[in-house]
C-alpha positions in Angstrom: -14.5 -23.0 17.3 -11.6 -23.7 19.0 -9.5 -23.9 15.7 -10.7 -20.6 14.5 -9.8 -18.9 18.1 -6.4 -20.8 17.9 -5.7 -19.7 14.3 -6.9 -15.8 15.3 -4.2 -16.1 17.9 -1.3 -17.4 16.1 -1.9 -14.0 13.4 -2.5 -12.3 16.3 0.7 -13.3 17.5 2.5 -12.8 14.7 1.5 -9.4 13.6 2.6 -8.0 17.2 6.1 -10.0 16.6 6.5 -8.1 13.4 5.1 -4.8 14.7 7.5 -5.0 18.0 10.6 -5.6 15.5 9.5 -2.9 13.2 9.5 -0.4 16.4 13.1 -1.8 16.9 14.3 -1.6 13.9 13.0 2.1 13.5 14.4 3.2 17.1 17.4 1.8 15.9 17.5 4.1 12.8 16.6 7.0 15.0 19.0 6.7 17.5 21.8 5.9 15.3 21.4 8.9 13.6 20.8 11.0 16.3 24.2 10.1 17.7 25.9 11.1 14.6 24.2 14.5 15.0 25.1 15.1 18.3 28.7 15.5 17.2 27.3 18.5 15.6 25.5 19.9 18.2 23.2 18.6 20.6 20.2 20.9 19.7 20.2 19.5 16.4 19.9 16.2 17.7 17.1 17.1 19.6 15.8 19.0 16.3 15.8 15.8 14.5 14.3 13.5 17.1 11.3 16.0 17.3 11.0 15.6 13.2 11.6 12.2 13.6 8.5 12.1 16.0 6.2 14.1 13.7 7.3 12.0 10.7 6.5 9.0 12.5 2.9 10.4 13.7 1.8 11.4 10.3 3.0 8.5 8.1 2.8 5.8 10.8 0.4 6.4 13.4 -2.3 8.1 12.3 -2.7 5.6 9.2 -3.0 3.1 11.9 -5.4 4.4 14.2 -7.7 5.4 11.3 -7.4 1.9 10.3 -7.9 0.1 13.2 -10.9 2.2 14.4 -12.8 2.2 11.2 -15.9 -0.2 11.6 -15.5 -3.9 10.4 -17.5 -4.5 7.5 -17.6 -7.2 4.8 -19.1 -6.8 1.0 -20.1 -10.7 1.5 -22.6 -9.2 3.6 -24.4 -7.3 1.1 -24.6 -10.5 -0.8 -26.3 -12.6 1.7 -29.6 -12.6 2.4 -30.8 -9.3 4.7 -30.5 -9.6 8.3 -31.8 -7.1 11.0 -28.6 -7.1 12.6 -26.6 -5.3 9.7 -29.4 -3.1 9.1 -27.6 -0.1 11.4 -24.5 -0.9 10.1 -26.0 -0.3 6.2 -27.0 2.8 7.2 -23.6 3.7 8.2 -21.5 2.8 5.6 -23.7 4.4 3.2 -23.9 7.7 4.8 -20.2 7.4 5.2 -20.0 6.7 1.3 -22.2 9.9 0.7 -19.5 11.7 2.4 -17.5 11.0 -0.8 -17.5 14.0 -3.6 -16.3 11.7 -6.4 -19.3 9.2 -5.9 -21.4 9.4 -9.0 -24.6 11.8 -8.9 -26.5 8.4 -9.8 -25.3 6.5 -6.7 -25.6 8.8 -4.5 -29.2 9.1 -5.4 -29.6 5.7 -5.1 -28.0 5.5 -1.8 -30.2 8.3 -0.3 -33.4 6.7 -1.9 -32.7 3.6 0.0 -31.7 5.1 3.0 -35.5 6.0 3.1 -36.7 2.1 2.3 -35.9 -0.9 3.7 -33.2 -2.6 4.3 -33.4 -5.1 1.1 -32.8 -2.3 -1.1 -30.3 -0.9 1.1 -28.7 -3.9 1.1 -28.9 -4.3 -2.9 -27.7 -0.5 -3.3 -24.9 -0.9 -1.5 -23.9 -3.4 -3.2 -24.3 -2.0 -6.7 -22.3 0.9 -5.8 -19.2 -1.3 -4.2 -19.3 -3.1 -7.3 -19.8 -0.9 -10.2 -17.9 2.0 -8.7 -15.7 1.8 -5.7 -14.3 -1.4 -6.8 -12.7 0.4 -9.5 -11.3 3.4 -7.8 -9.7 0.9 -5.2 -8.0 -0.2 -8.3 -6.7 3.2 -9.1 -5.3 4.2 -5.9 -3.5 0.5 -5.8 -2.0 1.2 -8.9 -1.0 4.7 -7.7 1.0 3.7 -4.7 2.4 1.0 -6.5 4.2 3.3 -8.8 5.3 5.4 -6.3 6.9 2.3 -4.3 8.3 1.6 -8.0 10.3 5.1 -8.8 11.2 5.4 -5.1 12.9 2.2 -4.5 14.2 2.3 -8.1 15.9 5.8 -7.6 17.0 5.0 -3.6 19.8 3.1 -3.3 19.8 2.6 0.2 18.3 -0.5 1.3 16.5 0.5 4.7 15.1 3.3 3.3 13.4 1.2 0.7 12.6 -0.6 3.6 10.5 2.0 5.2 9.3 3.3 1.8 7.8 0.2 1.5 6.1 0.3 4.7 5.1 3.9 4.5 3.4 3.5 1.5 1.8 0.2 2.1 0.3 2.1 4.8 -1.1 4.7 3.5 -2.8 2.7 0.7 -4.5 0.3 2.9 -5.7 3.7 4.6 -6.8 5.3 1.6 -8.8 1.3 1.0 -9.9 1.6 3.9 -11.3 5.1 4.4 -12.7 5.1 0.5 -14.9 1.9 1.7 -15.9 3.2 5.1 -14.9 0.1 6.8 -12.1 -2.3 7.6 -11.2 -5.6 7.3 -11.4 -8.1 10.8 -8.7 -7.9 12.7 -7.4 -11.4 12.2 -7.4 -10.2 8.2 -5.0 -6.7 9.9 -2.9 -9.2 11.3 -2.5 -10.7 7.7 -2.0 -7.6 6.4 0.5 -6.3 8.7 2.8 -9.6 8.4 2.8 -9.3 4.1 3.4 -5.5 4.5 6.7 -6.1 6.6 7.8 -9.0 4.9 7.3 -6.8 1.4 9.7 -4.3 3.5 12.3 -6.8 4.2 11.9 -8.3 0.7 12.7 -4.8 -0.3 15.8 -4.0 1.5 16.9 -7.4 0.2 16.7 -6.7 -3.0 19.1 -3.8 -2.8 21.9 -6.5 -2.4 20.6 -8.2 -6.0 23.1 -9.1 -8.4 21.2 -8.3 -11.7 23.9 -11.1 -13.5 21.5 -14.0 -11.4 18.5 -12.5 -13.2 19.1 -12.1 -16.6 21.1 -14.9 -18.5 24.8 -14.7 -19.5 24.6 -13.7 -23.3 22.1 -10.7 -22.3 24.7 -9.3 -19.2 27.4 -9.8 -21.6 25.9 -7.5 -24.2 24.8 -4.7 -21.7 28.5 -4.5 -20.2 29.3 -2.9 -23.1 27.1 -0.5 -22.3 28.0 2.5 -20.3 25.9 2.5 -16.9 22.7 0.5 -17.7 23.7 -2.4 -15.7 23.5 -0.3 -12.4 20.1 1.0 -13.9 18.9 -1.6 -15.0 19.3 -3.5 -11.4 17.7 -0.6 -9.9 14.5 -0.8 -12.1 14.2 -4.2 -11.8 14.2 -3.7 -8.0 11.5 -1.2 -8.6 9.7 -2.8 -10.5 9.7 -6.1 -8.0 8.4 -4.2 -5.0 5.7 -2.5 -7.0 4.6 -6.4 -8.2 4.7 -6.5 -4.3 2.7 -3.7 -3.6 0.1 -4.2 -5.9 -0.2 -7.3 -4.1 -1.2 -6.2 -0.9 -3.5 -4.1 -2.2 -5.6 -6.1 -3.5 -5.4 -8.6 -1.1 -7.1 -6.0 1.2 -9.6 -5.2 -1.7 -10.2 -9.0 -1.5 -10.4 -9.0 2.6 -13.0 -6.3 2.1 -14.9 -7.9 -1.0 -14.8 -11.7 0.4 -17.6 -13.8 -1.1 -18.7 -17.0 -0.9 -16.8 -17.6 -4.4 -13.4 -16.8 -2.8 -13.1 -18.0 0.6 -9.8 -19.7 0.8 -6.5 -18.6 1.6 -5.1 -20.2 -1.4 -7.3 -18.8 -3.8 -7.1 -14.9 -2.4 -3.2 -15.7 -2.6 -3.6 -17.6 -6.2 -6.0 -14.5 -7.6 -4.1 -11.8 -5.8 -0.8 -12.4 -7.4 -2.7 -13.3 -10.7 -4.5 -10.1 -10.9 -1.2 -7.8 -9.5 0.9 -9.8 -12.7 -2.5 -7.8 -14.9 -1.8 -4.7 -13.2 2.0 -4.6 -13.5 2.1 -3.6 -17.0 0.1 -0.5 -16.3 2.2 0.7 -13.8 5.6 -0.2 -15.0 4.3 2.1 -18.3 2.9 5.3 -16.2 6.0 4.9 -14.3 8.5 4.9 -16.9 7.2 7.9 -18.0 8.5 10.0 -15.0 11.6 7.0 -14.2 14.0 8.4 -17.1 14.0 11.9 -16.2 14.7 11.0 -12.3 17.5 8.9 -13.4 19.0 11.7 -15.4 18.5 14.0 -12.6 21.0 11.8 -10.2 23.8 12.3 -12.9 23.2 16.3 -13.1 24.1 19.3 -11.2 22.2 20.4 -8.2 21.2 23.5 -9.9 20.3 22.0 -13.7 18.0 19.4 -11.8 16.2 22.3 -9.5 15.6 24.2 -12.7 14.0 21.5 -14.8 11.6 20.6 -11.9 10.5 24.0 -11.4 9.7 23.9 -15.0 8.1 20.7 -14.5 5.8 22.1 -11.4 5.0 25.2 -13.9 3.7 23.3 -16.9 
């Protein structure tokens, strides 16, 4: 017992560390560039620092607190044997789940029929519906954000913003996890969370300092110098492309927090299967995403007002 509180602790620990440098780091940012605008004119400082705030509210805090106050829940407790205890909490996460408009007219007809029989069959529909169908849109919304972490990061080339990109996004789709299962996981399993979602970040503002040349051998760098500006491309893709491998990651290590069984207990194996299953996933994503990349690469080398009128085509199609 004593080991378990210790180890709860030290994550404990450790995610405030991170978070407490994260506030730093962003303060930082803020102030920094609120100075500069002050040269401008002090209302436009202020201006900024009240966006800033907003900004920081909508993308930050609010995925936080909807985090954080979501109930805990576990799948691995639809897979043991029905206890009185977790009866109440069935109830809620189903009705919660009923909430959902994409939830299959067959599911939700389940759900409702066991919400008026015991809790074995709650227990079993519950755990049907996790399986056969959320399970699979968790999949599709950790695939989504990792693309967008891909084309941002590949089209920024500023280092701290890929840094909050990373963060930001990471954020929003361990809310969207979170809020499409109705529950969260423990907080010792946020703590985990919260340390491989800023280390992602910092891995990300990293790799905008990463010389493609250590990457790819000689003979292959030697053949692309010759090539008019795919080497500075090619460098920023393969950044992109490394974060998304990231964020896919994290996602499903919080699919796995929230679908722990008996089968897949360990740290190692979550870790092993995580980055197993995201290396699966990666193909997927790098393919959706390179069909929107090239045309946002092309758009850096064009005028302002050619690249306004082709996405205004694109948002008319």
């Amino acid at each position: 017992m004593k080991k378990k509180d210790s180890t709860k602790l030290f994550w404990y620990a450790i995610a405030i560390g991170f978070i407490l440098l994260f506030i730093l780091i962003l303060l930082s940012s803020v102030l920094d560039v609120g100075d500069r605008l002050r040269t401008i004119h002090p209302y436009v400082e202020y201006a900024f620092y009240g966006i800033a705030a907003i900004l920081v509210y909508i993308l930050i805090i609010r995925p936080v607190n909807i985090i954080v106050f979501s109930p805990t829940f576990s799948v691995s407790t639809t897979l043991d044997e029905t206890d009185k205890k977790n009866y109440f909490l069935y109830k809620r996460v189903a009705k919660r789940l009923l909430e959902f408009e994409d939830l299959p007219e067959e599911e939700q007809v389940r759900l409702k029929d066991a919400l008026n029989s015991n809790a074995e069959d709650l227990r079993l529909s519950l755990n049907h519906t996790f399986t056969k169908h959320i399970k699979k849109k968790m999949n599709e919304v950790i695939k989504k954000n990792a693309k967008t972490v891909m084309i941002s990061t590949a089209i920024s080339q500023n280092g701290r913003l890929d840094f909050y990109t990373v963060i930001v996004v990471n954020l929003k789709m361990i809310k969207e996890l979170v809020v499409m299962c109705g529950f969260r996981p423990s907080y010792k399993n946020l703590a985990k969370l919260t340390v491989n979602v800023f280390s992602t970040a910092l891995i990300a503002e990293g790799l905008e300092n990463m010389d493609i040349s250590q990457v790819l051998p000689q003979s292959t760098m030697n053949t692309l110098s010759e090539v008019p500006l795919v080497k500075p491309v090619l460098s920023s893709v393969t950044q992109g492309i490394s974060n998304a491998l990231l964020t896919l990651r994290i996602g499903i290590v919080t699919r796995k927090f929230l679908f722990s069984d008996a089968k897949e207990i360990t740290k190692e194996e979550i870790r092993r299967g995580a980055l197993l299953e995201a290396a699966k996933l990666l193909p997927a994503v790098i393919g959706e995403a390179f069909m929107i990349l090239p045309k946002k690469l092309i758009n850096l080398f064009k005028k302002p007002e050619k690249a306004e009128a082709e996405v205004n085509e694109d948002l008319e199609e």
